[in-house]
Chimera marker file (.cmm) of the C-alpha trace (Angstrom):
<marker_set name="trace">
<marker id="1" x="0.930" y="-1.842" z="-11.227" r="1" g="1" b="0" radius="0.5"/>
<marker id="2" x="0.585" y="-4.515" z="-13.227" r="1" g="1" b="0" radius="0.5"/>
<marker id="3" x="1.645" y="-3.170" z="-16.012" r="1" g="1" b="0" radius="0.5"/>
<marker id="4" x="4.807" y="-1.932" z="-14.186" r="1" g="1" b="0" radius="0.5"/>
<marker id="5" x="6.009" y="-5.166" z="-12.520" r="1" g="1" b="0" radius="0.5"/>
<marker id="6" x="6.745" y="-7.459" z="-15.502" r="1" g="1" b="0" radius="0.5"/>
<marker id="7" x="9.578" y="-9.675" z="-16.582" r="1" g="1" b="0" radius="0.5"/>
<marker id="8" x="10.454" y="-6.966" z="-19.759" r="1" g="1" b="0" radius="0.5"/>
<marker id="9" x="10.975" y="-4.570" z="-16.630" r="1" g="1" b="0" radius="0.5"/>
<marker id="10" x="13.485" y="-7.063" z="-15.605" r="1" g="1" b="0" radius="0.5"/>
<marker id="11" x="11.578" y="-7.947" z="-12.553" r="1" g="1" b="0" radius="0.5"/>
<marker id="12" x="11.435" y="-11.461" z="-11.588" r="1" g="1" b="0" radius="0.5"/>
<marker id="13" x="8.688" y="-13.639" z="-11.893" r="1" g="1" b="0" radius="0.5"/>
<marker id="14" x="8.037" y="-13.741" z="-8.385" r="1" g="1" b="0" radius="0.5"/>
<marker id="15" x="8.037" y="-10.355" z="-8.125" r="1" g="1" b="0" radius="0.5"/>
<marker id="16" x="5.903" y="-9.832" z="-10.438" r="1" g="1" b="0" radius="0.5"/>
<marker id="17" x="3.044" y="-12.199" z="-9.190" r="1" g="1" b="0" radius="0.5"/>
<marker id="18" x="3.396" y="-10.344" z="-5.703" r="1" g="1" b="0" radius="0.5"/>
<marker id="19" x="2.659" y="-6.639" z="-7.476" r="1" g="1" b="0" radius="0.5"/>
<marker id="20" x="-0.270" y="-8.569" z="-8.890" r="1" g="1" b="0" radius="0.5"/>
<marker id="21" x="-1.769" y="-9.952" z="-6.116" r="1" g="1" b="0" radius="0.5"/>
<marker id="22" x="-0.872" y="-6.760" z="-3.782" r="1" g="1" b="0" radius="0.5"/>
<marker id="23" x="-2.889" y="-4.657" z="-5.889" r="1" g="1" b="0" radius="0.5"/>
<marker id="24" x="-6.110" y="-6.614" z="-4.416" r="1" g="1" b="0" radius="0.5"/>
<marker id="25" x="-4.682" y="-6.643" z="-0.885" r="1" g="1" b="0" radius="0.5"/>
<marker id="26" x="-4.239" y="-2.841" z="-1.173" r="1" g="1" b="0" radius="0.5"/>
<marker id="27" x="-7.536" y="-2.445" z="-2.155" r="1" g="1" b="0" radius="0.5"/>
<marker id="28" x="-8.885" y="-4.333" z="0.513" r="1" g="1" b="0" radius="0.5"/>
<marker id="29" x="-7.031" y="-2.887" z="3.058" r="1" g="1" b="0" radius="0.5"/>
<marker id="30" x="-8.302" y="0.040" z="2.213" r="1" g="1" b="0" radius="0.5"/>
<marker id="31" x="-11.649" y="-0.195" z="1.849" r="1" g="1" b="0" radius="0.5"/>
<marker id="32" x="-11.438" y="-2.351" z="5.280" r="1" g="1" b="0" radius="0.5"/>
<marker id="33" x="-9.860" y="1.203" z="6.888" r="1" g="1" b="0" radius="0.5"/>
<marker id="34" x="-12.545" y="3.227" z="5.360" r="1" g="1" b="0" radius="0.5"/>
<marker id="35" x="-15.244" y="0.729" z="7.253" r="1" g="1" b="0" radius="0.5"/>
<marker id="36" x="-12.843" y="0.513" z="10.292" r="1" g="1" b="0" radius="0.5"/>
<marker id="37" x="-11.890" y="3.953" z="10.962" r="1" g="1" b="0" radius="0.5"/>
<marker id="38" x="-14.587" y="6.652" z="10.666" r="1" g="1" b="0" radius="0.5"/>
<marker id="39" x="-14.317" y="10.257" z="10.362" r="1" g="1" b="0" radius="0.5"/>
<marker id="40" x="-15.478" y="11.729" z="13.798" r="1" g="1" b="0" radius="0.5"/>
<marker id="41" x="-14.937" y="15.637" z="14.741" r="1" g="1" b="0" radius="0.5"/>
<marker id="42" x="-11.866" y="14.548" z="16.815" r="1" g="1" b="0" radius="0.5"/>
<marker id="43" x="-10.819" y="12.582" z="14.013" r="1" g="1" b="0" radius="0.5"/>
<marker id="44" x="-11.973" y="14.486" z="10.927" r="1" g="1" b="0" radius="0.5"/>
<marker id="45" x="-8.347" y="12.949" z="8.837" r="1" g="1" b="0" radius="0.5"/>
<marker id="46" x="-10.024" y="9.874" z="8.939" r="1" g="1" b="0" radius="0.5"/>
<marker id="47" x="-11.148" y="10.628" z="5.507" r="1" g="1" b="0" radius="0.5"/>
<marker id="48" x="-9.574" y="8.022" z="3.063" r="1" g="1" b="0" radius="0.5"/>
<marker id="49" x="-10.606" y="8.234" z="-0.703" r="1" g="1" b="0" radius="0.5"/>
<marker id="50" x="-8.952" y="7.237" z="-3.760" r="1" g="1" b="0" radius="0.5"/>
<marker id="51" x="-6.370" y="9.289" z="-3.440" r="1" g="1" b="0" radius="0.5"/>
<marker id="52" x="-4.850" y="7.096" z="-1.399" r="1" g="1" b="0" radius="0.5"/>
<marker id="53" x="-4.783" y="3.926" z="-3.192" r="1" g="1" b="0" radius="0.5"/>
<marker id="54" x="-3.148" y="6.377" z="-6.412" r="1" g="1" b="0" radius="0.5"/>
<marker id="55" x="-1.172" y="7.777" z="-3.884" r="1" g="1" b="0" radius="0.5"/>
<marker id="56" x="0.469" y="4.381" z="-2.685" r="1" g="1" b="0" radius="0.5"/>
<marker id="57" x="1.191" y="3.020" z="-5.693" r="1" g="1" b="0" radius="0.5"/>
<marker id="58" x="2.701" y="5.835" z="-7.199" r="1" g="1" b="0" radius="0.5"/>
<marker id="59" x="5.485" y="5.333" z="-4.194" r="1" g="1" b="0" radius="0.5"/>
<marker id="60" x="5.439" y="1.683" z="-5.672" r="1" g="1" b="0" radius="0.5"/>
<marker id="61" x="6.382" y="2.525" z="-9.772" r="1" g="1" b="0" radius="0.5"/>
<marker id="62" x="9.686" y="4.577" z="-8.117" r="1" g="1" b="0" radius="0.5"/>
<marker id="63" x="11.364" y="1.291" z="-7.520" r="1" g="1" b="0" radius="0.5"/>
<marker id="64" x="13.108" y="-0.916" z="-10.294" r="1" g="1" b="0" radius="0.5"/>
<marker id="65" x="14.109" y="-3.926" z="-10.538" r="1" g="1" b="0" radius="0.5"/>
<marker id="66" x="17.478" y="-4.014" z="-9.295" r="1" g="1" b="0" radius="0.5"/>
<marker id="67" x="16.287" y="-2.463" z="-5.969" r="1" g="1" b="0" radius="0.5"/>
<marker id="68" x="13.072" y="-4.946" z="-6.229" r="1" g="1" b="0" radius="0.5"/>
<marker id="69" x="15.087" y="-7.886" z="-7.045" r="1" g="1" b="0" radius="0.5"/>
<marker id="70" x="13.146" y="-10.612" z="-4.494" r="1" g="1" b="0" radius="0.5"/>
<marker id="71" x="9.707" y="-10.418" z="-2.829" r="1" g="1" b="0" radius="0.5"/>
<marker id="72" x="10.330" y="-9.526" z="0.193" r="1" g="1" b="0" radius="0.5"/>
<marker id="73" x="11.605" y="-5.824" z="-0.471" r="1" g="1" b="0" radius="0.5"/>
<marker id="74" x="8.683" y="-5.621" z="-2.923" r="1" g="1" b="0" radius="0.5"/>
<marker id="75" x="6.625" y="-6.597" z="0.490" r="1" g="1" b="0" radius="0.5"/>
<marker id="76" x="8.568" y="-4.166" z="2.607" r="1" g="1" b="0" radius="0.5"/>
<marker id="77" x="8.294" y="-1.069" z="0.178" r="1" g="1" b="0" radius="0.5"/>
<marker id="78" x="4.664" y="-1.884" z="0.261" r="1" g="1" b="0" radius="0.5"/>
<marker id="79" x="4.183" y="-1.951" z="3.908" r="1" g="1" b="0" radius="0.5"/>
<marker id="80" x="6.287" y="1.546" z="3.939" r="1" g="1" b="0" radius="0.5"/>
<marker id="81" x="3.707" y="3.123" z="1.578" r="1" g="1" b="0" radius="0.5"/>
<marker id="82" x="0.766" y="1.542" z="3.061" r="1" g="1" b="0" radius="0.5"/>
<marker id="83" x="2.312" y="3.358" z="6.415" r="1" g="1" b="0" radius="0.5"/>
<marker id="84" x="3.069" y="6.480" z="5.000" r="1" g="1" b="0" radius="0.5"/>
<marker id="85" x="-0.230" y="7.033" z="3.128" r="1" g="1" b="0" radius="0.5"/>
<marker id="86" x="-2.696" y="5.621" z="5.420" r="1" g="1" b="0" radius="0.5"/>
<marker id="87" x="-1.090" y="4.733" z="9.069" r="1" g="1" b="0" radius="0.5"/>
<marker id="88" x="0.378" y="7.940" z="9.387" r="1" g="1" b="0" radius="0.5"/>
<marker id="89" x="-3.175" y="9.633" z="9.889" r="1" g="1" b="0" radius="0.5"/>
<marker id="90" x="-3.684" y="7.156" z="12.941" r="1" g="1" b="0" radius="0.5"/>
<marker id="91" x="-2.969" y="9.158" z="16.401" r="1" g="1" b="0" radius="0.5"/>
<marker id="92" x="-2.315" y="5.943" z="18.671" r="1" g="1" b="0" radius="0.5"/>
<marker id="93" x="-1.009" y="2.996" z="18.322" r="1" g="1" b="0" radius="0.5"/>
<marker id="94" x="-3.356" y="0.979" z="19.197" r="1" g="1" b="0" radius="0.5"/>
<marker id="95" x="-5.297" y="2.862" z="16.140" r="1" g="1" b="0" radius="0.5"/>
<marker id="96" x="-2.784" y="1.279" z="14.058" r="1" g="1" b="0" radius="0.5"/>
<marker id="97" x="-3.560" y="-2.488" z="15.306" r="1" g="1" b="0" radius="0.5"/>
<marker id="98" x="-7.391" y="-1.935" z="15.278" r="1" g="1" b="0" radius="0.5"/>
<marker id="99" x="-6.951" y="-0.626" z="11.498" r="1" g="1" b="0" radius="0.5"/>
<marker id="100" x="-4.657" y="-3.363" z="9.966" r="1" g="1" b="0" radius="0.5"/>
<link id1="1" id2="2" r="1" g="1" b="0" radius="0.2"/>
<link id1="2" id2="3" r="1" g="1" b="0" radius="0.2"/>
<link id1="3" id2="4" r="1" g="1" b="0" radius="0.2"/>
<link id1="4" id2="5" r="1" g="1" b="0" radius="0.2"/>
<link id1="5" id2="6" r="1" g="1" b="0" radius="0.2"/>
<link id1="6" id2="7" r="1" g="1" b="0" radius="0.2"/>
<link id1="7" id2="8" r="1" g="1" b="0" radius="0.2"/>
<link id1="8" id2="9" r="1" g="1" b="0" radius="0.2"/>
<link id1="9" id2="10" r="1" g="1" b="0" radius="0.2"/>
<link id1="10" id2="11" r="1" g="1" b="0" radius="0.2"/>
<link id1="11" id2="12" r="1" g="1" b="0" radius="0.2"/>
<link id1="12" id2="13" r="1" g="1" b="0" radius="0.2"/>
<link id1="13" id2="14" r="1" g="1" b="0" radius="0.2"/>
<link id1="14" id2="15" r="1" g="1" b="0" radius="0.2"/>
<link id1="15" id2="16" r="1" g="1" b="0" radius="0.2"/>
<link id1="16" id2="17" r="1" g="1" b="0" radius="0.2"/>
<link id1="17" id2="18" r="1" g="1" b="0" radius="0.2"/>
<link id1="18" id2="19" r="1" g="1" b="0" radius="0.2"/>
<link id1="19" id2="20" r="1" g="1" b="0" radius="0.2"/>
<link id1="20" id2="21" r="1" g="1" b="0" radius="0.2"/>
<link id1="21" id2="22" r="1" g="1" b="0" radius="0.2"/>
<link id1="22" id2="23" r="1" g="1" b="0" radius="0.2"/>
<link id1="23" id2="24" r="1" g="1" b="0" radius="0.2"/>
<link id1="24" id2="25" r="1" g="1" b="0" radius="0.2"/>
<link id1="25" id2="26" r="1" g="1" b="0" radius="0.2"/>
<link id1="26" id2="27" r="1" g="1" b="0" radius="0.2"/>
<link id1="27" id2="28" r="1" g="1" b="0" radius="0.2"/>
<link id1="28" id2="29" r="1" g="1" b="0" radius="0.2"/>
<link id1="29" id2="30" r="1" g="1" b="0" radius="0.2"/>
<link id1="30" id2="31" r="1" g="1" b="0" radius="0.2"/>
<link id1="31" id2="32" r="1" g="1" b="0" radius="0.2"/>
<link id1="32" id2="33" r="1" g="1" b="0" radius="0.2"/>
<link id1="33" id2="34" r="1" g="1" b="0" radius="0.2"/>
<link id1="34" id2="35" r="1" g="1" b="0" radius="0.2"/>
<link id1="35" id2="36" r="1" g="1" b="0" radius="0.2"/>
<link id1="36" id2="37" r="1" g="1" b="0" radius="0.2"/>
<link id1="37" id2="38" r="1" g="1" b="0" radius="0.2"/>
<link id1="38" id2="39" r="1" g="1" b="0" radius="0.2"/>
<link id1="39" id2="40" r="1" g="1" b="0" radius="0.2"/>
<link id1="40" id2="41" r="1" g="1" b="0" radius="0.2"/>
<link id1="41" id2="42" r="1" g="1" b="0" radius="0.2"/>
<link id1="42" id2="43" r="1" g="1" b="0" radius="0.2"/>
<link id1="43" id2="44" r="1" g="1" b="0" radius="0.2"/>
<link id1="44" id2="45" r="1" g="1" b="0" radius="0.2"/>
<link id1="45" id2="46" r="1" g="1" b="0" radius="0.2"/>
<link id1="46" id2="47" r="1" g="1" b="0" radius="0.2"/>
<link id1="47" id2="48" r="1" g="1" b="0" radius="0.2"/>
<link id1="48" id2="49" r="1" g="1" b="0" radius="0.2"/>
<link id1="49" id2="50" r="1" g="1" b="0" radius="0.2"/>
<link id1="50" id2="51" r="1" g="1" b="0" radius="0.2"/>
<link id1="51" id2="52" r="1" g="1" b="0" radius="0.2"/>
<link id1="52" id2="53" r="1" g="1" b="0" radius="0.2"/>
<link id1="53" id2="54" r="1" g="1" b="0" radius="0.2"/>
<link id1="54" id2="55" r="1" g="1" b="0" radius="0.2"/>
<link id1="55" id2="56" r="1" g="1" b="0" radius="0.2"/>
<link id1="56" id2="57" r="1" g="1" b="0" radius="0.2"/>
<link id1="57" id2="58" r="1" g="1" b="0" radius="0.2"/>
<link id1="58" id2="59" r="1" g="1" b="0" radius="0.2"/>
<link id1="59" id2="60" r="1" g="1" b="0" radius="0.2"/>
<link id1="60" id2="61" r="1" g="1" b="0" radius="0.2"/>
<link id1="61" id2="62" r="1" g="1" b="0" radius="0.2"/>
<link id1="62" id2="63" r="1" g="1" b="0" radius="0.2"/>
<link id1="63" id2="64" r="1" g="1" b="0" radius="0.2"/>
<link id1="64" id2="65" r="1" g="1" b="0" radius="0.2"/>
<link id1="65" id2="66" r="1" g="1" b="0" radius="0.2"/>
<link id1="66" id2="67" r="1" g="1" b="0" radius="0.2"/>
<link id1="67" id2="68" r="1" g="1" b="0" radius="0.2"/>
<link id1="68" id2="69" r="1" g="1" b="0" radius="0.2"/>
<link id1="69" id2="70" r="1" g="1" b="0" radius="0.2"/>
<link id1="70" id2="71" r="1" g="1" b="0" radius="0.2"/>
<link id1="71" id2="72" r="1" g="1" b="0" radius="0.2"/>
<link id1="72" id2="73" r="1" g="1" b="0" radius="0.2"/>
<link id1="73" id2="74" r="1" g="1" b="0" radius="0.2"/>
<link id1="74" id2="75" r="1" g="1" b="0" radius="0.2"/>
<link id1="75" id2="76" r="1" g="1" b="0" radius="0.2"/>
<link id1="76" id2="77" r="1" g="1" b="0" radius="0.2"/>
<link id1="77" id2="78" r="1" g="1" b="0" radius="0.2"/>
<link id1="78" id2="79" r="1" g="1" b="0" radius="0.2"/>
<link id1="79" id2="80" r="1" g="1" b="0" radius="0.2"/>
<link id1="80" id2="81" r="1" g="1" b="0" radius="0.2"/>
<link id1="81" id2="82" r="1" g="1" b="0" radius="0.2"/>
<link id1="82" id2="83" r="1" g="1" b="0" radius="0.2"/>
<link id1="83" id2="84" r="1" g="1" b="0" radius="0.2"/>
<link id1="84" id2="85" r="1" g="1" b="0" radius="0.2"/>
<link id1="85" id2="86" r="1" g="1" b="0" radius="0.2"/>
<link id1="86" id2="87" r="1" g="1" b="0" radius="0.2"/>
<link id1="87" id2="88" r="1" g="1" b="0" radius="0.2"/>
<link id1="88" id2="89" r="1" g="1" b="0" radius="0.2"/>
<link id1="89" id2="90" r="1" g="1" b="0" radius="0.2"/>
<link id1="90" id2="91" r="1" g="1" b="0" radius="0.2"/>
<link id1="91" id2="92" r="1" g="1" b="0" radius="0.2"/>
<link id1="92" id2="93" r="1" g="1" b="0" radius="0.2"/>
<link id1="93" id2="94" r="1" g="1" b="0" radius="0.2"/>
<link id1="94" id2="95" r="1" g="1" b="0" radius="0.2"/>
<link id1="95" id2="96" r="1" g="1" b="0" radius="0.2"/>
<link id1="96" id2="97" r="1" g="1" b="0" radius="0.2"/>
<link id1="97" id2="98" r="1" g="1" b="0" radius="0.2"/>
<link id1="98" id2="99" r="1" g="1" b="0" radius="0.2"/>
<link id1="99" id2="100" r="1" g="1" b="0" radius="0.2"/>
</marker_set>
């Protein structure tokens, strides 16, 4: 992502240190829901794997910079993607809370 989010890309700098430092937090967040949320026979989509981390940041490099023009709609496409790829396995709400 990186590699994506840079100034040649026309993003702004603060954009740009955001992508970098959301590439930990998505990491971490995801290996915190892998702990968190076990597979169980009731709950056998509770399998998260890499796929998910590729599959959240490939929402991510759809945006340019005109559309990602401040940090806080480079926050809020991240918190859609983080929803879509790994909240949207979670059958309760309160799953949801307990993950994040």
């Amino acid at each position: 992502a990186m590699g994506y989010f840079r100034k040649e890309r026309r993003f702004a700098a603060d954009v740009v240190d955001l992508a970098a430092r959301l590439v930990v937090s998505t990491r971490r967040l995801w290996q915190a829901t892998k702990v968190k949320m076990l597979s169980t026979p009731a709950k056998f989509h509770y399998i998260f794997n890499l796929r998910d981390l590729s599959r959240i940041w490939e929402g991510m490099l759809h945006v340019d910079s005109d559309v990602a023009s401040t940090p806080d709609v480079l926050m809020a496409l991240w918190k859609h993607e983080v929803s879509r790829v790994i909240a949207d396995r979670f059958i309760s709400p309160e799953e949801i809370g307990r993950a994040v």
